[in-house]
Steps between C-alpha positions, in 0.01 A plus 500: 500500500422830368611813491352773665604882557593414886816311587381122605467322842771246413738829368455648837539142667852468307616813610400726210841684277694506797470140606550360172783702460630315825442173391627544130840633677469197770445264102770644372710414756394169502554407154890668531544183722398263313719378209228385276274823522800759558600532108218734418597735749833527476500591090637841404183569278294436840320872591595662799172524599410146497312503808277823438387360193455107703309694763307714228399234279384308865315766615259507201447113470403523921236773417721791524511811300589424095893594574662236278333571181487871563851483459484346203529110629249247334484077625612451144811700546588333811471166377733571210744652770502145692516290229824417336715483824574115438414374828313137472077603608407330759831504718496903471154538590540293816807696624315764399214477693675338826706843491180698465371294812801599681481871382144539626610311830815721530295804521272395739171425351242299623500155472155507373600751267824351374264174440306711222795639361656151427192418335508796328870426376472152460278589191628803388880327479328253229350773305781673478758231452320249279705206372601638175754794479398672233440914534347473137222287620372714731141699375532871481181542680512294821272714788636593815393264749293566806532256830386507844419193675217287502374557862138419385 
C-alpha cells in the first residue's frame, strides 16, 4: 500500500480515528477477560492512554493520517514495548487475535469487514510477537507498515 496525502478507502471503511478508537476500547476489553492476554493491561507502568495510542498507531497502518509516529511512536518502539511480557508466542497471539475478532464484532462491523481485519491481525500478531522475547533484537529502523486488503 502506499501512502498518499488523502486518508485511504479501507481507513474510511474501518471507521477512520473514531472507529478505531471504538474497536481498540471494544480490544481492550476483550483482552481484560481473558487470563492469558489480561497481564499487559493490567501493569501499573501501562499508559493511560493505551487506546489513543492503539487507535493512533491503527489509523496510520489502515491509510490514515501519520498520527502514531507524529507523536513520536515508531514499529520498532512498539515491538520492544510487547516483547518481554513472558507469555509463550503462539498461545498469546491466538487469544489475541480471537479477542480482536470479537472486538471488531462487538462494535458492529461488517462481517466482510471484520474478515479483512482478521487477516490483517492474524499477520500483524506474528510480526509483532515473534518467537523469541528479546527487546534487544529488535532493528532500530523497522518502517511503519501499510495494509489494506487485497481486493484485487
Amino acid at each position: 500500500m502506499t501512502r498518499s496525502d488523502r486518508p485511504s478507502d479501507w481507513y474510511r471503511t474501518v471507521g477512520e480515528l473514531p472507529g478505531l478508537r471504538d474497536l481498540a476500547a471494544a480490544l481492550h476489553r476483550r483482552c481484560l477477560e481473558n487470563p492469558l492476554i489480561a497481564h499487559p493491561f493490567t501493569r501499573p507502568e501501562n499508559r493511560p492512554d493505551h487506546n489513543e495510542r492503539m487507535a493512533a498507531y491503527l489509523a496510520e497502518v489502515f491509510g490514515g493520517p501519520p498520527l502514531y509516529t507524529g507523536a513520536g511512536g515508531s514499529q520498532s518502539t512498539l515491538m520492544r514495548i510487547h516483547l518481554g511480557e513472558g507469555c509463550p508466542a503462539q498461545p498469546y497471539r491466538d487469544a489475541f487475535v480471537d479477542a480482536f475478532d470479537a472486538a471488531a464484532a462487538d462494535i458492529g462491523l461488517p462481517p466482510e469487514v471484520r474478515a479483512d481485519l482478521h487477516t490483517y491481525m492474524a499477520a500483524a500478531a506474528v510480526d509483532l510477537l515473534p518467537e523469541h522475547d528479546d527487546p534487544d533484537r529488535v532493528p532500530a529502523d523497522l518502517r511503519m507498515p501499510r495494509w489494506a486488503p487485497d481486493r484485487g
